[in-house]
N, CA, C and O of each residue as an XYZ file, in Angstrom:
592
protein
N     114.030     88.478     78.235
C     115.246     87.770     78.575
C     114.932     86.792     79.689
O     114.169     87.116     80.599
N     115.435     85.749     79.640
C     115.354     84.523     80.651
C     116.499     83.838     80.809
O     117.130     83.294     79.902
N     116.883     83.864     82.397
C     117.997     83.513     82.785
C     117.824     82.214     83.562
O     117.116     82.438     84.543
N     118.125     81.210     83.507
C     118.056     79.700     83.980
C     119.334     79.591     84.770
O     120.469     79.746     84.318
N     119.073     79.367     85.735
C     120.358     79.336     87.222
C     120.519     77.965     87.474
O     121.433     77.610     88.219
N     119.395     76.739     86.712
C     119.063     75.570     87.277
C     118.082     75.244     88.003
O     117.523     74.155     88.133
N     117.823     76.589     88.647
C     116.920     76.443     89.864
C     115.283     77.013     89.005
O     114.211     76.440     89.203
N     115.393     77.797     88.403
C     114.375     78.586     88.209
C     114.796     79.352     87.337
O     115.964     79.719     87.467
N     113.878     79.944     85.958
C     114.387     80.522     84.971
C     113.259     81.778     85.468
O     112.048     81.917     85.645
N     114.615     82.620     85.564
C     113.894     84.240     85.987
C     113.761     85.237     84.384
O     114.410     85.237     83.338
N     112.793     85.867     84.796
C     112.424     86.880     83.278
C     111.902     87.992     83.851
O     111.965     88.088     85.076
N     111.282     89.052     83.058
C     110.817     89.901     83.485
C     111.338     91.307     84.945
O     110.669     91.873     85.809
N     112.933     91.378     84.527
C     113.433     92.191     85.294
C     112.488     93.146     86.686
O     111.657     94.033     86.492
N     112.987     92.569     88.135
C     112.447     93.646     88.951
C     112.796     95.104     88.796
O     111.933     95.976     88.896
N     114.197     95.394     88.526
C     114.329     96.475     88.250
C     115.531     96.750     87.638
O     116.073     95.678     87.371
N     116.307     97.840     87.238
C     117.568     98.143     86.791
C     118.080     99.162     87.461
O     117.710    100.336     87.468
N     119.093     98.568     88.116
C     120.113     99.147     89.147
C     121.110    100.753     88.705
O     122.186    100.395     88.228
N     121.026    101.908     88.743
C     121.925    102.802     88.318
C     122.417    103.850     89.428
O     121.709    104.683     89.994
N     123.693    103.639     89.600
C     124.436    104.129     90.533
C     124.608    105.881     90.203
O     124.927    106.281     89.084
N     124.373    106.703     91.227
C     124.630    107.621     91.131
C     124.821    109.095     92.081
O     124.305    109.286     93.182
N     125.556    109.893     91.453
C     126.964    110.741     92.889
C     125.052    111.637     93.655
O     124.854    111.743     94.866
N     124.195    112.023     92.770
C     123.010    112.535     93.773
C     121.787    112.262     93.245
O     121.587    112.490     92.052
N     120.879    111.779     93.988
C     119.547    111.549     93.516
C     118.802    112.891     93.340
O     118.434    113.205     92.209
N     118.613    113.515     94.154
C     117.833    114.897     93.461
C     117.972    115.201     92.709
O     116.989    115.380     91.990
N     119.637    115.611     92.078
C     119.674    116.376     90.665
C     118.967    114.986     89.852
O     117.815    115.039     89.421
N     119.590    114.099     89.754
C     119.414    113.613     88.228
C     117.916    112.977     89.226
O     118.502    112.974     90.309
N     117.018    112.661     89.447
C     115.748    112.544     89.452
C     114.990    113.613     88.810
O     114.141    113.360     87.955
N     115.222    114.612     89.133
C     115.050    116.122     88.373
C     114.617    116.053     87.165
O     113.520    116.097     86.607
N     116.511    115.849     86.650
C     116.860    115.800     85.280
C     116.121    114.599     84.452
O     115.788    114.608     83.267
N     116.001    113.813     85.188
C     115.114    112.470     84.189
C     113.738    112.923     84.212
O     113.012    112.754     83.232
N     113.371    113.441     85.179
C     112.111    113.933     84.996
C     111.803    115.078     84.204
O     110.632    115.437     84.073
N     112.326    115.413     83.906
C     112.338    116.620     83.288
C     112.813    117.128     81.482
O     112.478    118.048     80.736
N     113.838    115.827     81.370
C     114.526    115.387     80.379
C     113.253    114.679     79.626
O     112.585    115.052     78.662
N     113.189    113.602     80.386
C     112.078    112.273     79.654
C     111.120    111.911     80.709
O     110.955    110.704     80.884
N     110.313    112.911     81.605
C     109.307    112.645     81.799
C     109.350    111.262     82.464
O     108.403    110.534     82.165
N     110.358    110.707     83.394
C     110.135    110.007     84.249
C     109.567    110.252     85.521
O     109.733    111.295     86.153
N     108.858    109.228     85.912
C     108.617    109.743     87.903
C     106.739    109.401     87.534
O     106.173    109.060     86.496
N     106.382    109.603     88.509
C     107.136    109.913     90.185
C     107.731    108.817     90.577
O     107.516    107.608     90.482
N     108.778    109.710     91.186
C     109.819    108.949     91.839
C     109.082    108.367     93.409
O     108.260    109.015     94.057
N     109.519    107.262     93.709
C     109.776    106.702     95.356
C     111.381    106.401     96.077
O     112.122    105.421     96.151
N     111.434    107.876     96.559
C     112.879    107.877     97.081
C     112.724    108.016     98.504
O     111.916    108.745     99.079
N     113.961    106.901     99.251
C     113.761    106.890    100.672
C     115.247    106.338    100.932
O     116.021    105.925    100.069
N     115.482    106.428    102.381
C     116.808    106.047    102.538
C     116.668    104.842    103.085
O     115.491    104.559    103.310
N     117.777    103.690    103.503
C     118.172    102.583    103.864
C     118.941    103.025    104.787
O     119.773    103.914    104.606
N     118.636    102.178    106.352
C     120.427    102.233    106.808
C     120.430    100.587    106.952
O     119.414    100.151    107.495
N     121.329     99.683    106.586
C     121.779     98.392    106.793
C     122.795     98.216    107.873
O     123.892     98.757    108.010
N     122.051     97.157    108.754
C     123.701     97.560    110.122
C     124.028     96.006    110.006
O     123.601     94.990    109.457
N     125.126     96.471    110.921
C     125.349     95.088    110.739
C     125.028     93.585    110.848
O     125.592     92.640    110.297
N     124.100     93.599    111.600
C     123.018     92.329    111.695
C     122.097     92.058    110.730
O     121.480     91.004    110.575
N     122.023     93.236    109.975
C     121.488     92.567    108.710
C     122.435     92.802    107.363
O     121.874     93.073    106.302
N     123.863     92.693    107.428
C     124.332     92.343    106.212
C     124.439     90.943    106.467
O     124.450     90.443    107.593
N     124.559     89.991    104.797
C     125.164     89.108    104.821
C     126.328     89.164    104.171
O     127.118     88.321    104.595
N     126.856     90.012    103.069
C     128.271     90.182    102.281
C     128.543     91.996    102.315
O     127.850     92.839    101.744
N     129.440     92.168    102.942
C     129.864     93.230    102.516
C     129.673     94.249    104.266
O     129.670     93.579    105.299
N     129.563     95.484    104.339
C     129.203     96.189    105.700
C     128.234     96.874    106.015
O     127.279     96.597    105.289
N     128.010     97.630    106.738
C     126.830     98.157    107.735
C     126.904     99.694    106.360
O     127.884    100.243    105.858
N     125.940     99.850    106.232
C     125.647    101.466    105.382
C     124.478    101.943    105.305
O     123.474    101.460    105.829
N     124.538    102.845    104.696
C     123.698    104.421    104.827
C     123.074    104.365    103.154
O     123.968    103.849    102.483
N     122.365    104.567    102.625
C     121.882    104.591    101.135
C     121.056    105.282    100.646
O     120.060    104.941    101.284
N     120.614    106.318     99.688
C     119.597    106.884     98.873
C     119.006    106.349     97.806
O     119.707    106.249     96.798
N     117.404    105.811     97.735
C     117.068    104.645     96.937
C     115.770    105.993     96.342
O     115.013    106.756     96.941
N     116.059    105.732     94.944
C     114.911    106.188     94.254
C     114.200    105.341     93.036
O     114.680    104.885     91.998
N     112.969    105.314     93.531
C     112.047    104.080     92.000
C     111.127    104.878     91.131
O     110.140    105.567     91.390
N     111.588    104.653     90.306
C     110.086    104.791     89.165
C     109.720    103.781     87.944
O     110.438    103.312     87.060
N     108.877    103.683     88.115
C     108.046    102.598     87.110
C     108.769    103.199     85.433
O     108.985    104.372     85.131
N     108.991    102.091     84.665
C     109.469    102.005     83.468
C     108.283    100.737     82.467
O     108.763    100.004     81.602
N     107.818    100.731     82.575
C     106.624    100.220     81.895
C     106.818     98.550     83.408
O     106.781     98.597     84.637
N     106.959     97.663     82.684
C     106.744     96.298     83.292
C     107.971     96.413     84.928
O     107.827     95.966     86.066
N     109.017     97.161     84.326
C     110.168     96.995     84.921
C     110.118     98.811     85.758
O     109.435     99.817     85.566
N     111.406     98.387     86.842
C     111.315     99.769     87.391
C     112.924    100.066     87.233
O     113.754     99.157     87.195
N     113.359    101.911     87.117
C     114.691    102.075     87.559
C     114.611    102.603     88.867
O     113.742    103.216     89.488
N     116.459    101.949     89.274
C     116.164    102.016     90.475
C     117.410    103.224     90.394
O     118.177    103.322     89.436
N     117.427    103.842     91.238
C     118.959    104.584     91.488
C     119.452    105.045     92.621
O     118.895    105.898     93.311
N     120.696    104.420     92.916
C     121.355    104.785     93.829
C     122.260    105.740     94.436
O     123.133    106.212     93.707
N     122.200    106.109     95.666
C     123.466    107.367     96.369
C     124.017    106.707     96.963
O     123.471    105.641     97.246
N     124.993    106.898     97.327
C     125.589    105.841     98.837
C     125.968    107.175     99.640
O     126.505    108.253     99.386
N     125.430    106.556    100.691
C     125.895    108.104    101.711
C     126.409    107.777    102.712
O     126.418    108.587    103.639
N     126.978    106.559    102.867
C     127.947    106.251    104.694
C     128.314    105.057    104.098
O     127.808    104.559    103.093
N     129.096    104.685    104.677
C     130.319    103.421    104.241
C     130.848    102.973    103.149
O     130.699    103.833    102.280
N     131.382    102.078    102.757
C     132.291    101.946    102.120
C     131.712    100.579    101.165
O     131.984     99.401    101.393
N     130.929    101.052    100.155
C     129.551     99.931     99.735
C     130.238     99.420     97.952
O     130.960    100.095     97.218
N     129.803     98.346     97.770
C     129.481     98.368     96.300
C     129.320     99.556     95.234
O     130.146     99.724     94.337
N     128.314    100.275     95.385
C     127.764    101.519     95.152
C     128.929    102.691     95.019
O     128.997    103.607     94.198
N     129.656    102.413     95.903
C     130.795    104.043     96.448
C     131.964    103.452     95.434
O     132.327    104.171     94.502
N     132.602    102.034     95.631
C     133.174    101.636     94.602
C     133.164    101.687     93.265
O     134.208    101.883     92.642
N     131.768    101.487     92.552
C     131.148    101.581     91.217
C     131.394    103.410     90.749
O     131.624    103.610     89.557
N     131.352    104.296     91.424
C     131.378    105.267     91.141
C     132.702    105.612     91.230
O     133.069    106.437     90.393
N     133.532    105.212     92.015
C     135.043    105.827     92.009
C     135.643    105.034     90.784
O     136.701    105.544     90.417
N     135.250    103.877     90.013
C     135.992    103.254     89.617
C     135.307    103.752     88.247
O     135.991    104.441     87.490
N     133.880    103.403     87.873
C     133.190    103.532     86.812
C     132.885    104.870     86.609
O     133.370    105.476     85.654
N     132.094    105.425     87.445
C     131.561    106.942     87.458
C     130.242    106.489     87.563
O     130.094    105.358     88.027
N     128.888    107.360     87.113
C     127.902    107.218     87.073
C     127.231    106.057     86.467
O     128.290    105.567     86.073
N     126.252    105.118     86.021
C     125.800    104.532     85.348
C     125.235    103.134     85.844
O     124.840    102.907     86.988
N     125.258    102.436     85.022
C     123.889    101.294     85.009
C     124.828    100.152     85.792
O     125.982     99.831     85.506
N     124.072     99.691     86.754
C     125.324     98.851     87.994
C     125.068     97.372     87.649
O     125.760     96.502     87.119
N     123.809     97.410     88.149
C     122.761     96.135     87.934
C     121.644     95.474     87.685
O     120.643     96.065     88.089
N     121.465     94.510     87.192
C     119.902     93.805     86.959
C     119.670     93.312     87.952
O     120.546     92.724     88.586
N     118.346     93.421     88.391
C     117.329     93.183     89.387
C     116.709     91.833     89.203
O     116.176     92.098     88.125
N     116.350     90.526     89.435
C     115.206     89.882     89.205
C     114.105     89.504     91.014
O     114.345     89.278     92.200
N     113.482     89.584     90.534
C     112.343     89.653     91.912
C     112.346     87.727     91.962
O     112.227     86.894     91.064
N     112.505     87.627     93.175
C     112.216     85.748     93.530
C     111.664     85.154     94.705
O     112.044     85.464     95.833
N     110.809     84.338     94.479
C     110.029     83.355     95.873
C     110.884     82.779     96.399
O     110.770     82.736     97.624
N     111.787     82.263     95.955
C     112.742     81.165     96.550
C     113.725     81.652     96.535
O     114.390     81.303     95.559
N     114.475     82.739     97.544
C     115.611     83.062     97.678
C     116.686     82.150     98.410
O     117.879     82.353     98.183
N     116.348     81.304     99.146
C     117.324     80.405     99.327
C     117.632     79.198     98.666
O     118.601     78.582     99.110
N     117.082     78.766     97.792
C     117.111     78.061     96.619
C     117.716     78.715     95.798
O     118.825     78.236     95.560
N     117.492     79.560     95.282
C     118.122     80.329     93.692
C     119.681     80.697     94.537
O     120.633     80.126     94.006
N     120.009     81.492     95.661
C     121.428     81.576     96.110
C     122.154     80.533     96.117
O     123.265     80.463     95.592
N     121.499     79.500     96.804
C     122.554     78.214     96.644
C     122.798     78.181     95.648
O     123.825     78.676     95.183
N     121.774     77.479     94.885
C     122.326     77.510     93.234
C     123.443     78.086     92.559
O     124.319     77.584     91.855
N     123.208     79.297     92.947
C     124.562     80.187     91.905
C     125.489     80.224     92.484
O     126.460     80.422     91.752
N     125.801     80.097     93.837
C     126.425     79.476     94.442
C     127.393     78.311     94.429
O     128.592     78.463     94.662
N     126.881     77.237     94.173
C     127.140     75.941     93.266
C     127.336     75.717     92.273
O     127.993     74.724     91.959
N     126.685     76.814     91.140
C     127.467     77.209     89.728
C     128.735     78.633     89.846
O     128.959     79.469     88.970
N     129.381     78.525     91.183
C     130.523     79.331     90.725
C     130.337     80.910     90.851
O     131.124     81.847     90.985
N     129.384     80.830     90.781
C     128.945     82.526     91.009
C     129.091     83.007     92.530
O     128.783     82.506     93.612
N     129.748     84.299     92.100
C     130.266     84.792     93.483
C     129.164     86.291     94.006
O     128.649     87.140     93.278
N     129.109     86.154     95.427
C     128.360     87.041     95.899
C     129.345     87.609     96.443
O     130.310     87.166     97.066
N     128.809     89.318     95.965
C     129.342     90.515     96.183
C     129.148     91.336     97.249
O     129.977     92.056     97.805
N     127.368     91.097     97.631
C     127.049     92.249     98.637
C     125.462     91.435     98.729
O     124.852     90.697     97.954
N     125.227     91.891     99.843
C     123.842     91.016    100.260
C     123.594     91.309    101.517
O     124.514     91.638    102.267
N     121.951     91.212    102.050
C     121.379     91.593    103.580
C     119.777     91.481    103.411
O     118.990     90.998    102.598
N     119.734     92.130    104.518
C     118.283     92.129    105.041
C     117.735     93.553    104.681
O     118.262     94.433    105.361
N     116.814     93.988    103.786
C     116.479     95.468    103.863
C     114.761     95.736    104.227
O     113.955     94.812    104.112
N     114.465     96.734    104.548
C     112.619     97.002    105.076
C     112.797     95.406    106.463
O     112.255     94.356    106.119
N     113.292     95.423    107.394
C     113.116     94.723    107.850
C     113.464     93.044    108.111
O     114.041     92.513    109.060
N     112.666     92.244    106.452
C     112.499     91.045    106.322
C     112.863     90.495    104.815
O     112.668     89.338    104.443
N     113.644     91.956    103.718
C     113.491     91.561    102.623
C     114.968     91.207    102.359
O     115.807     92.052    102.671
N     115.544     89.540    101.582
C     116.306     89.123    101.662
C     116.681     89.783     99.987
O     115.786     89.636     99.155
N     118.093     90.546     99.500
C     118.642     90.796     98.476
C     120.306     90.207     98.393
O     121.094     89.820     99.256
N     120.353     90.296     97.503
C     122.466     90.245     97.184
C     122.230     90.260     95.818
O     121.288     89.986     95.074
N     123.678     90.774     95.684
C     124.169     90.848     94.280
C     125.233     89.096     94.188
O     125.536     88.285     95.064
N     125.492     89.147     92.780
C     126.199     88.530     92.057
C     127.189     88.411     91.089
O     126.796     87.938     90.023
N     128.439     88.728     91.169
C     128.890     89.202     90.235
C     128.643     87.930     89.103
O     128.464     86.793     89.539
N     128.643     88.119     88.037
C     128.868     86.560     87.262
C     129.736     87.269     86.027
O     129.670     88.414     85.580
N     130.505     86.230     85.685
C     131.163     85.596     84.693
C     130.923     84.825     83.666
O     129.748     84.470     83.767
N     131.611     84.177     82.324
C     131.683     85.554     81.404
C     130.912     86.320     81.306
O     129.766     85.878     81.376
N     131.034     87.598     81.132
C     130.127     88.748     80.667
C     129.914     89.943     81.579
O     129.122     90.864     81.378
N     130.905     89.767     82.824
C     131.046     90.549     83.972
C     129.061     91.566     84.193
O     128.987     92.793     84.137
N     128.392     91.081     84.312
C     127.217     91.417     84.756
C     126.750     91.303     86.505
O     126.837     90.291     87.200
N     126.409     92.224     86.793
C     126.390     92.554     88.112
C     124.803     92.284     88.501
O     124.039     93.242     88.380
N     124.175     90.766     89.056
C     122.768     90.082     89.069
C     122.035     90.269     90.423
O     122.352     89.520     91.346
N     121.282     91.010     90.572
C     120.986     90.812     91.956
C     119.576     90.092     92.241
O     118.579     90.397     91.586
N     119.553     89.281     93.087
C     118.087     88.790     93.811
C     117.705     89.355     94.800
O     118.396     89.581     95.794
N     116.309     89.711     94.606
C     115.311     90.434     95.619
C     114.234     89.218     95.408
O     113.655     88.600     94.515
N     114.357     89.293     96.862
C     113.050     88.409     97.682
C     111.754     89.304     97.441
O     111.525     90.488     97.686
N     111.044     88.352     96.903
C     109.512     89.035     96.761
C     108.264     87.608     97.269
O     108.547     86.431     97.494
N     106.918     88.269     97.317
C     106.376     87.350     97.973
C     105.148     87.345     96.313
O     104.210     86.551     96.241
């Protein structure tokens, strides 16, 4: 799949976003089910100097490699996030697409300028620039991660 923003046509998904109420059990269960893992699970705290959309929170992040692509899955464990929403509203399941990008301030403007609205976004590990996107038609939830 290749998505053209104007700026840059992204492919090759960084990862796929799936929201969920605990990472241990269902890391477990996927592992155990279908032989996913090993997992890389660690927490986030985002304060407020490094959000750019949305607030300061607490998070449970777990990765495992899926051939080219990784899943990612989420806990939310302090504030009042994207994540905590998706689950009260949706329940468990698949939140968002990931694409990995050099030019994160290029590709934001962009979608930006095509109408696309940012949902949630910051600084995470320090120096790494992410946000989501909601976009329209097709209500898909896009996020950019800064990669080098």
């Amino acid at each position: 799949m290749t998505l053209n923003i104007g700026v840059t046509a992204l492919s090759n998904p960084h990862h796929i976003g799936v929201v969920v109420k605990d990472i241990d059990e269902t890391t477990k269960f996927l592992s155990s089910m279908f032989g996913l893992g090993p997992w890389d699970i660690s927490e986030a705290t985002i304060t407020k100097d490094e959000v750019i959309v949305g607030e300061p929170f607490r998070l449970k992040i777990a990765f495992a490699k899926l051939g080219e692509t990784s899943l990612e899955l989420l806990q939310s464990l302090e504030g009042r996030t994207i994540w905590s929403e998706f689950l009260e509203i949706h329940g468990e399941g698949v939140h968002h697409i990931a694409f990995g990008i050099s030019n994160w301030d290029e590709v934001v403007s962009k979608a930006k300028e095509q109408g696309a609205r940012m949902v949630a976004g910051g600084i995470v590990w320090g120096t790494t620039h992410w946000c989501y996107f909601d976009t329209k038609p097709g209500g898909i939830v896009v996020e950019f991660i800064e990669v080098s």
